[in-house]
N, C-alpha and C positions, 0 to 999 in steps of 0.2 A: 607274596607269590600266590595269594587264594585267588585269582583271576585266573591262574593255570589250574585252577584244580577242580576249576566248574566245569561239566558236561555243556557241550554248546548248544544241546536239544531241551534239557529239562534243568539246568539252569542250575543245578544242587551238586554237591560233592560228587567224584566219582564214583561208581558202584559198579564193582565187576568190568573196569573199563576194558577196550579193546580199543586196536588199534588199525585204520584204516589204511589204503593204497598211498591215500596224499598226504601220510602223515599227521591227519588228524584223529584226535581221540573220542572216544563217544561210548557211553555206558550200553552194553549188549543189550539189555531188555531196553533200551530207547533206540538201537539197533535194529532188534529185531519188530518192535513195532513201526521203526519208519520203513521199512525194506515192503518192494513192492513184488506182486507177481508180474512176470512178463506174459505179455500175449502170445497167443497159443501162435503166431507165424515166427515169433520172434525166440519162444523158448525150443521150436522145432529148431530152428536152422542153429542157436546154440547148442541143442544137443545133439545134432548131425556130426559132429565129432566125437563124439563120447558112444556111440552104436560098438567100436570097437573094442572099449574097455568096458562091458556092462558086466560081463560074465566075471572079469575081477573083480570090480565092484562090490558084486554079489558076496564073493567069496570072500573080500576083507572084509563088508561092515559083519560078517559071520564069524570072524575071529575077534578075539579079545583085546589084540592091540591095535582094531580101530582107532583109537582115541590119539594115538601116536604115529598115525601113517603119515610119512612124506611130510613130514614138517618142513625139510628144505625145500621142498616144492612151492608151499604156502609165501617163504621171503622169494623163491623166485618171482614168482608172480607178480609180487608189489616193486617190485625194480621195473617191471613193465609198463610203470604208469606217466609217462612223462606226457601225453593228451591228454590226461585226466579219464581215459574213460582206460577200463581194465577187462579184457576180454578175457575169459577161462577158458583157456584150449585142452585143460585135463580138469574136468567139471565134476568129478569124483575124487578128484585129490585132496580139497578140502573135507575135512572129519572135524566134525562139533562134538561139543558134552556128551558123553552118551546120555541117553534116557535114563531115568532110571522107574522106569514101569509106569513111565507116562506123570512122574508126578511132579520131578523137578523141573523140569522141559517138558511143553503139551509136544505130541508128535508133528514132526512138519511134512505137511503134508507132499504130494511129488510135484515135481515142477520145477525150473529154476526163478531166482529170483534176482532184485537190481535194487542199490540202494545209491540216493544223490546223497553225497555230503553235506550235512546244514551248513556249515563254513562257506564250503570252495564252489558246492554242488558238481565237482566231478564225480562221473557215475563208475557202482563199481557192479560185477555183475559173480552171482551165486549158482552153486547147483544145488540139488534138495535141502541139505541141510541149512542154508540161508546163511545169513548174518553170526551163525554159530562158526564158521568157517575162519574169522578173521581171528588174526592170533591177539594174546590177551597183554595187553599193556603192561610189563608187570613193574615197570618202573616207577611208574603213575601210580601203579597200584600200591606201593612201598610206600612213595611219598604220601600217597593218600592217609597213610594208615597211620607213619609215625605222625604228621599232622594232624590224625582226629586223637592221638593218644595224648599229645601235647595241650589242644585244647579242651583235651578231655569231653569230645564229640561222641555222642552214644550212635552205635554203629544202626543201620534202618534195616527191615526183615527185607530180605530179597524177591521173596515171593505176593506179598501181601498188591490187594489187586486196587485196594482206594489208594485216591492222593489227599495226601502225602503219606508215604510207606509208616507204619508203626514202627516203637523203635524196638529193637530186636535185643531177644533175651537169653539165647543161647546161638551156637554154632556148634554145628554136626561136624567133627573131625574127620570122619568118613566121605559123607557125602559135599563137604566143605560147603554150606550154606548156612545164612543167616536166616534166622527163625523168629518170629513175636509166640507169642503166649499163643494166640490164635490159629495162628499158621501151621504150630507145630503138633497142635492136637489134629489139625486137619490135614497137613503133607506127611508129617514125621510120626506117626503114633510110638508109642514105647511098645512094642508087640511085635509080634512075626519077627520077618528078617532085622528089621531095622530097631528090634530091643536091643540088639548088642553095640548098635553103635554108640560113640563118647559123646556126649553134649557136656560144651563147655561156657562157662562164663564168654563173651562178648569181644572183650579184650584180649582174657589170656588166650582163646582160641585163635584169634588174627596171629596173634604174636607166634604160637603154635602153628598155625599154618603156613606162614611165612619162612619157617624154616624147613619145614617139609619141602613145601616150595621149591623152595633155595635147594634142598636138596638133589629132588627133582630134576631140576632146570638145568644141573651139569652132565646129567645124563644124555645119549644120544636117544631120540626119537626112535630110530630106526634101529638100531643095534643095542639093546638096553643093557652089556655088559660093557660097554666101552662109555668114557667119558667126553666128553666135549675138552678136546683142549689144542684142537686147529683155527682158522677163520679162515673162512674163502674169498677171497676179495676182488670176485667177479659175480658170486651170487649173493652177496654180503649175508653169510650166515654161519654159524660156527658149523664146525663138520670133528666127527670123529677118527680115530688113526684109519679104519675102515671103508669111510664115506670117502677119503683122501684115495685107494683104489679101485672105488668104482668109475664107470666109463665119466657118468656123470660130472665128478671133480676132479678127475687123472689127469686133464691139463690145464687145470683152474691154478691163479697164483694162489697159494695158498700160507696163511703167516701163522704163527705162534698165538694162540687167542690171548695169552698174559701181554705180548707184546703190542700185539693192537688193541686191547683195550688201553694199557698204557699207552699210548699215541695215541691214541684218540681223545684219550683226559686230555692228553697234555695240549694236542691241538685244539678242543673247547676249553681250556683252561686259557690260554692264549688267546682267544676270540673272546672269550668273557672279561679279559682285562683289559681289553682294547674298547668292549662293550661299557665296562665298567668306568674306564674312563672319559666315556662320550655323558656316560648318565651322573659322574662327576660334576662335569664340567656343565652338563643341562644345571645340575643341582642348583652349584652356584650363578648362572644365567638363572635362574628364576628366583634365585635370593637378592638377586640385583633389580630382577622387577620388581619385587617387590618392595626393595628399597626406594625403588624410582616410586611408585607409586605412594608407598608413605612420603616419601617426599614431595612430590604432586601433591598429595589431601594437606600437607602442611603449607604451603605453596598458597594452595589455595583457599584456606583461610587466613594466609594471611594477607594476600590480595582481597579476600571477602571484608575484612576490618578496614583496609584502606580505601575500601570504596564506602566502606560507612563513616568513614571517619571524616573524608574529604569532599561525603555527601551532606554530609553536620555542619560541616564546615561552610559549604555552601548555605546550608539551609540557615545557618548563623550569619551569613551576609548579606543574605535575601532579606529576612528579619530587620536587621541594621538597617539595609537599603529602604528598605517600609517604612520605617519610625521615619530615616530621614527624609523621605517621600513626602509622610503625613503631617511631619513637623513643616515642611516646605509649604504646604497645603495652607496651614494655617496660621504661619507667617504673613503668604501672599492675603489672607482671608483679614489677618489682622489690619495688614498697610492700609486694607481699600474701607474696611471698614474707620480708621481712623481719619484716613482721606474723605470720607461721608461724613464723622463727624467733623470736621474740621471745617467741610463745606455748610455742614451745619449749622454751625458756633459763625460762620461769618455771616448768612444769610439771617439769622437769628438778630448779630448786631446790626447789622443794614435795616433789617424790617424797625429795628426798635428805633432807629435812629431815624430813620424816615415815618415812625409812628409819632415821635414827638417832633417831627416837623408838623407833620399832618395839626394835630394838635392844635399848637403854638399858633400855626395861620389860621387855626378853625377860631382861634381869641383874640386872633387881630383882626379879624374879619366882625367882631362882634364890638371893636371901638368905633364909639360916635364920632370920635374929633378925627374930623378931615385932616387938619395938619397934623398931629398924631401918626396917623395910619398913614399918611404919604412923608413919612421921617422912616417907616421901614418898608413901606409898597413896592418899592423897587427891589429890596435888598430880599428879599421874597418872594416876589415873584424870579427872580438870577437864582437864587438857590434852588425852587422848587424845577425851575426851568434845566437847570444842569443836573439836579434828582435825577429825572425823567430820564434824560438823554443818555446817562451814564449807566442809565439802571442794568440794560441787558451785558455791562462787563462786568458791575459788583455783582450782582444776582444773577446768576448763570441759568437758563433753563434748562439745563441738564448735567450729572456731575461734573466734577473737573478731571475725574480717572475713570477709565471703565472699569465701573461698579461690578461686573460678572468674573467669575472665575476662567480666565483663560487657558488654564493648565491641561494638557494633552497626555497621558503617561503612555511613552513610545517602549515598548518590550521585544519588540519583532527582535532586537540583535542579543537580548538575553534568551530567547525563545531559540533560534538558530544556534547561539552555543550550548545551549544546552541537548539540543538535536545532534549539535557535528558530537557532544562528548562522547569517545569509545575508548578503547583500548588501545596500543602502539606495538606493535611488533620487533617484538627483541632478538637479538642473532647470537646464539652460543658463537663466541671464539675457539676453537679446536677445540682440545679435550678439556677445558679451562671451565671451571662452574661458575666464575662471574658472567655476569652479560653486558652485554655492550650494542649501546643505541646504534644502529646505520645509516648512511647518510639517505635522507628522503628520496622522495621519488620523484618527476617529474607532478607539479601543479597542474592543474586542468581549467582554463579558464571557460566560465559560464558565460557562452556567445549572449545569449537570449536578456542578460543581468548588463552587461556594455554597452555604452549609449555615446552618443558625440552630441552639446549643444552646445551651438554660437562657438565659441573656441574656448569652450573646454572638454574635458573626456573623462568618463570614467568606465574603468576597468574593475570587472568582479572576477575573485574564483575559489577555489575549493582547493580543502588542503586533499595531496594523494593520500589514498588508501593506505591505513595500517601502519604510518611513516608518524616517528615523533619531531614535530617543528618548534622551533624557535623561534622561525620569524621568518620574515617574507622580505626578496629585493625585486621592487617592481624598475625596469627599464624603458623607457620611449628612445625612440631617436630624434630627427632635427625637422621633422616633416615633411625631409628633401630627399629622405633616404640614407641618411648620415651615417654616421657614429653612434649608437646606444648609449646613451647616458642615465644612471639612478636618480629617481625619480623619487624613490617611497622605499623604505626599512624597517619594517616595526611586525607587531604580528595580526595586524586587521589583514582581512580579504577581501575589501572594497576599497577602491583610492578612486580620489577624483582629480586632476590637475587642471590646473585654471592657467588662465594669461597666455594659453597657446597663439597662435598665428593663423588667421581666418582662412577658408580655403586652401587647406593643408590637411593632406593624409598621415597619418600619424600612426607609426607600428608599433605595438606593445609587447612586452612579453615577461616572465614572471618567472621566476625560482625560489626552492625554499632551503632552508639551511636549517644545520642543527649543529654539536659539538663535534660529529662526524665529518662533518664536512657540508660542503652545498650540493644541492640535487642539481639533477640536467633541466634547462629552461623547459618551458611550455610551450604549446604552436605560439606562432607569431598571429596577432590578433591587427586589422588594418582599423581605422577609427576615422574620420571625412570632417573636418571642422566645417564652418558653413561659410559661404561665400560672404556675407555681410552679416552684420548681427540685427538679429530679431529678438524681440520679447515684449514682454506684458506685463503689469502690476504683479505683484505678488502679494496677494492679502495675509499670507503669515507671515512677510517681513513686514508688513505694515501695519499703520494703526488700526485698531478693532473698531471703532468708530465708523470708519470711511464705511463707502457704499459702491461697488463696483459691479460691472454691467458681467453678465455669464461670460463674456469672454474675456474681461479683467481687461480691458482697451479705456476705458469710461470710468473716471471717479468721480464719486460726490461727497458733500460732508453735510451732516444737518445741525451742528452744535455751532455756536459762532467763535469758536474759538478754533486757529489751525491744529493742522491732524496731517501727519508726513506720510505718503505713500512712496515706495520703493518699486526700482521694477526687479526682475526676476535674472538678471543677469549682471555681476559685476566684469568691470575692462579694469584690463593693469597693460595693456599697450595696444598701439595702434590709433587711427583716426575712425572717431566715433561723433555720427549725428543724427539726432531724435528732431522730434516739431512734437507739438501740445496744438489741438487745434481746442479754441475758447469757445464752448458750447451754451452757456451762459453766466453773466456775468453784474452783479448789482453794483450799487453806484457804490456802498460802501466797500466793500472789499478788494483786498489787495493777493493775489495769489503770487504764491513764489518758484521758481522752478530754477532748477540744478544737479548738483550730483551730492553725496553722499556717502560717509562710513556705512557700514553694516549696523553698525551701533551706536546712529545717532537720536536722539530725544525723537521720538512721534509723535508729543503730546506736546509742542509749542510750532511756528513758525519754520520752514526750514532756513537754516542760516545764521540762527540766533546761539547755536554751540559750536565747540570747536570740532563736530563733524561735518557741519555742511557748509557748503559753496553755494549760492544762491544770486538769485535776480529776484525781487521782488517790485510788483508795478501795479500800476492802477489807471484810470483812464488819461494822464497827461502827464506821468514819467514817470521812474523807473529808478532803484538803486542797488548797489550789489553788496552781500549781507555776507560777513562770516564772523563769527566770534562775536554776535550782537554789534557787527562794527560796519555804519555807514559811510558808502563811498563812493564817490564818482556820481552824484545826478545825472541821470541823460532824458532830455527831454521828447515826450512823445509816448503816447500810454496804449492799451488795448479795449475791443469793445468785444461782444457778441459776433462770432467768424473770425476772427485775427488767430495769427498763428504763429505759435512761440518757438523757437531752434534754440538747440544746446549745441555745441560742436564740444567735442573734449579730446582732443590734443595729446594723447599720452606720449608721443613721439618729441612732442616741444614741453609737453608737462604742462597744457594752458588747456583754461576754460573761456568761450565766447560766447556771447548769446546775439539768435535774430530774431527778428520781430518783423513781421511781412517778408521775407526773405533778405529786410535788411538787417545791417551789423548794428545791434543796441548798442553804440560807446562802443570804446576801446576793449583790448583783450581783459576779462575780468579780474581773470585769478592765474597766476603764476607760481611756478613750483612745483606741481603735483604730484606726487609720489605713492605709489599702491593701489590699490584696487578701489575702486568708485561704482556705486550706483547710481543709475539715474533716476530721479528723486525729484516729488513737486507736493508743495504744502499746501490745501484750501480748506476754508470754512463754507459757512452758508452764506449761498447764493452764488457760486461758483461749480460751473461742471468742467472736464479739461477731457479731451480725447486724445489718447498716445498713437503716434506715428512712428515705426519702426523700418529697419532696413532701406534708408536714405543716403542717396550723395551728398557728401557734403558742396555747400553752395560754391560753385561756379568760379567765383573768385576767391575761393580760400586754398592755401597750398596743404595736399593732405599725406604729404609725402612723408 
């Protein structure tokens, strides 16, 4: 309770408290120093009532029971304050301390005065005697005292004019003031009238004048033979058997002072245990916060460990993922490298083998005997002759594998999840302390990330905000406006689907799911496949060798052995036809054109594994290759400007080749089942131009 027991002007225990109109308390000398004078038009018209009563005035502060005048006067007054501001309309009815010869109290000078309350600042307003007027706290003043005796507080001199007051060393029983050493050689001397006063110890003197006090204080003001033992409870102040017949209180209710102070306990005794159990109940509400809160800081280191543990954890498969990166690295470093030597070790035995030819004929060239040297002249000149001829396939002018490291390290989709990683938003169940995941949120598909090409589509999006996923059900429909059919399940956020229907609108849409349940779909996203199919080489499906023109339409090759280019869009249905237009072409070489796995050999012929389908031809005819298996001659070759067609049939599952716009032979290849690229194999001395987005020929059914 020391918050109630500070002055709200000067901030330290109460000293001589008194008590104001609004019920606020405030130590007299912090009173009497904030109290102001009023202006002279303001204290005229205040005392333009009081002209009446001067001459009595006169005459009581002349008698001796000034000090005691109209004390009910003084509680009526403060019942008058309900604006906060307090008018005196008997501006002499208030009586302060007396003087005592000017030494306890300086004199106050004449005039009235007005004081704001620091609290509330309603104003209250005085006559001469000022702030000495308000009556004295004595309850405040009780508590005060047994709390400085409890903490054993040394009591501060009343008079002393520095801050902070000296602590006081006696109390005058008389003049009832606290005194320091200093004060009381200077206010209180031991001489004249004031040697016979008692000065007491500090303590024992409070304790002693509190019962004087007490004494005191059952007395009436006004009648000093009669006791206080009424209350009037219209001017709420005690009144004596006497005060109860004057005009004053003659029709005042007036009760038994034992019984309304008893009622009055009993009704703040009742209001404080209704009080008492609001601050109960705060009590435990902030023993709860504060539970909650260690709870939270536990909470939250132990989410602080799981995010380091499952950051380790990462950083322990990032680690792994490197070694097996670097191990990959030099694997591939190894193969090409052994592929060098190997190319080596062969070029090595051909040179040495054709060094001792070399040789051999340099010693047959050096026999005299004609028949001799025409017993092997032929048989050496046919060897040396097929050396030569054969040379550029055993000795290759450049390796048999690309020699460079072709490895790419692609990170952009570790990069993105490590961006999308956050947090997930958990949902307390009623009053229950487990938690429980909710079902996501609507997905959000990234317009600007969706694309449509030749007839396929792909759809990107973003997991919702704050939602924990499992996994993603991506839907299309039938490009006619259909039925919605599942398309993709898993938990990537980019799908691409292939083998759609050319010129066809295609609608998308996307939901995600978790143990909770599935979230609500995402906008409907439209996608346009393209009217016929278009495309171009693709130099990362293809061989590293090849040479293709900036718009990937033009390949070449400089090595004389074939090298497979791929184009950039595979078919799994519908009728599909391409042309190769023959840009240049040498007498040796044979180019091959067809379709193609995704993963067939680049580094031989196409045709000669069991991914490609093939035509391969030279200038007077032509055979169709797959599995290294020749078949069907058809006669009639290409030059320089000739123009090669694939047709591919997914609809009948057949491959056909033209040549000038006519049919090479019968339908090739039969069967064909899955996804095909369109695919053509050259070496040196061969260029091929690709022609895309063609009808197919005239007489072929493409239905």
């Amino acid at each position: 309770m020391e918050d109630e027991l500070h002055c709200i002007a000067c901030k330290q225990l109460f000293n001589n408290p008194v008590l104001l109109p609004c019920y606020h308390a405030i130590c007299l000398n912090c009173a009497v120093h904030a109290q102001r004078p009023l202006e002279p038009s303001a204290s005229q018209e205040n005392s333009g009532n009081s002209t009446t009563s001067s001459s009595s005035t006169t005459e009581s502060h002349s008698s001796s029971s000034d000090y005691h005048h109209s004390e009910s006067d003084k509680l009526s007054i403060l019942s008058e304050t309900d604006s906060g501001v307090v008018c005196n309309s008997r501006p002499n009815s208030y009586v302060g301390t007396p003087n005592i010869n000017g030494i306890v109290f300086p004199p106050v000078s004449a005039g009235s005065y007005s004081l704001s309350c620091p609290a509330c600042k309603k104003t209250v307003y005085f006559d001469d005697n000022g702030a000495h007027n308000l009556p004295k706290y004595r309850t405040m003043r009780n508590i005060v005292d047994r709390y400085g005796e409890l903490r054993h507080i040394v009591p501060k001199c009343q008079l002393c004019e520095r801050e902070p007051a000296a602590d006081a060393t006696v109390l005058c029983e008389q003049c009832e003031v606290l005194y320091c050493d200093s004060c009381r050689e200077n206010c209180h001397p031991s001489r004249g009238p004031l040697a016979k006063h008692n000065l007491l110890e500090p303590l024992a003197g409070k304790l002693a004048l509190r019962n004087k006090i007490r004494n005191r204080d059952i007395i009436c003001s006004d009648h000093e033979e009669e006791c206080l033992s009424m209350y009037c409870m219209v001017c709420k102040t005690p009144v004596c058997a006497v005060c109860m017949h004057e005009s004053r209180h003659s029709s005042h209710d007036v009760q038994a002072i034992n019984t309304m102070c008893k009622a009055q306990k009993t009704e703040l005794s009742q209001n404080l245990q209704q009080l008492s159990e609001k601050a109960r109940t705060t009590t435990e509400f902030i023993q709860r916060l504060k539970q909650m809160s260690e709870k939270l800081n536990g909470e939250c280191e132990e989410l602080e460990r799981q995010v380091d543990a499952r950051c380790d954890a990462l950083i322990r498969s990032i680690e792994r993922r490197r070694q097996w990166l670097i191990d990959t690295v030099r694997q591939d470093k190894e193969t090409k490298q052994r592929s060098l030597k190997e190319h080596v070790a062969s070029c090595t035995c051909k040179l040495q083998k054709t060094t001792s030819l070399l040789q051999f004929c340099i010693e047959a060239l050096k026999e005299n005997d004609p028949v001799s040297f025409l017993q092997v002249g032929s048989m050496l000149i046919a060897r040396v002759s097929n050396t030569d001829l054969t040379w550029h396939k055993d000795v290759l002018p450049s390796p048999r594998s690309y020699h460079q490291l072709d490895l790419t390290l692609d990170d952009n989709t570790v990069l993105k999840a490590i961006e999308h990683m956050n947090f997930i938003q958990m949902k307390t169940i009623g009053n229950r302390e487990d938690m429980k995941a909710t079902a996501p949120s609507a997905a959000l598909i990234i317009t600007e990330e969706c694309s449509a090409e030749n007839n396929s589509v792909t759809i990107a999006w973003q997991p919702p905000a704050s939602s924990y996923i499992e996994g993603y059900v991506l839907e299309l429909d039938d490009g006619n406006g259909g039925d919605f059919r599942e398309v993709y399940c898993g938990i990537e956020t980019i799908c691409t689907v292939d083998g759609l229907h050319f010129n066809c609108t295609y609608n998308a849409r996307v939901k995600a799911f978790n143990s909770a349940g599935e979230g609500e779909y995402s906008e409907i996203i439209g996608l346009q496949t393209s009217e016929v199919a278009w495309f171009a080489f693709d130099p990362c499906l293809s061989s590293p060798e090849l040479c293709f023109t900036p718009d990937n339409l033009t390949v070449t090759c400089e090595g004389f052995e074939h090298r497979v280019a791929l184009g950039s869009v595979g078919f799994s249905r519908g009728v599909h036809y391409w042309e190769f237009t023959v840009d240049r072409f040498d007498a040796d070489t044979d180019p091959s054109f067809g379709v193609a796995r995704l993963d067939v050999s680049k580094e031989e012929m196409l045709g000669k594994d069991e991914f490609g389908w093939s035509m391969y031809i030279d200038k007077q005819r032509s055979w169709f290759m797959h599995c290294r298996n020749h078949e069907q001659r058809c006669e009639g070759g290409i030059q320089v400007g000739s123009t090669v067609g694939v047709l591919l049939d997914l609809n009948k599952h057949q491959l056909s080749f033209f040549v000038n716009d006519e049919p090479q032979g019968p339908v090739a290849f039969n069967g064909l089942y899955g996804v095909f690229y369109p695919a053509v194999s050259v070496n040196r001395g061969v260029a091929v131009t690709l022609h895309t987005a063609l009808d197919a020929p005239s007489d072929v059914d493409d239905c």
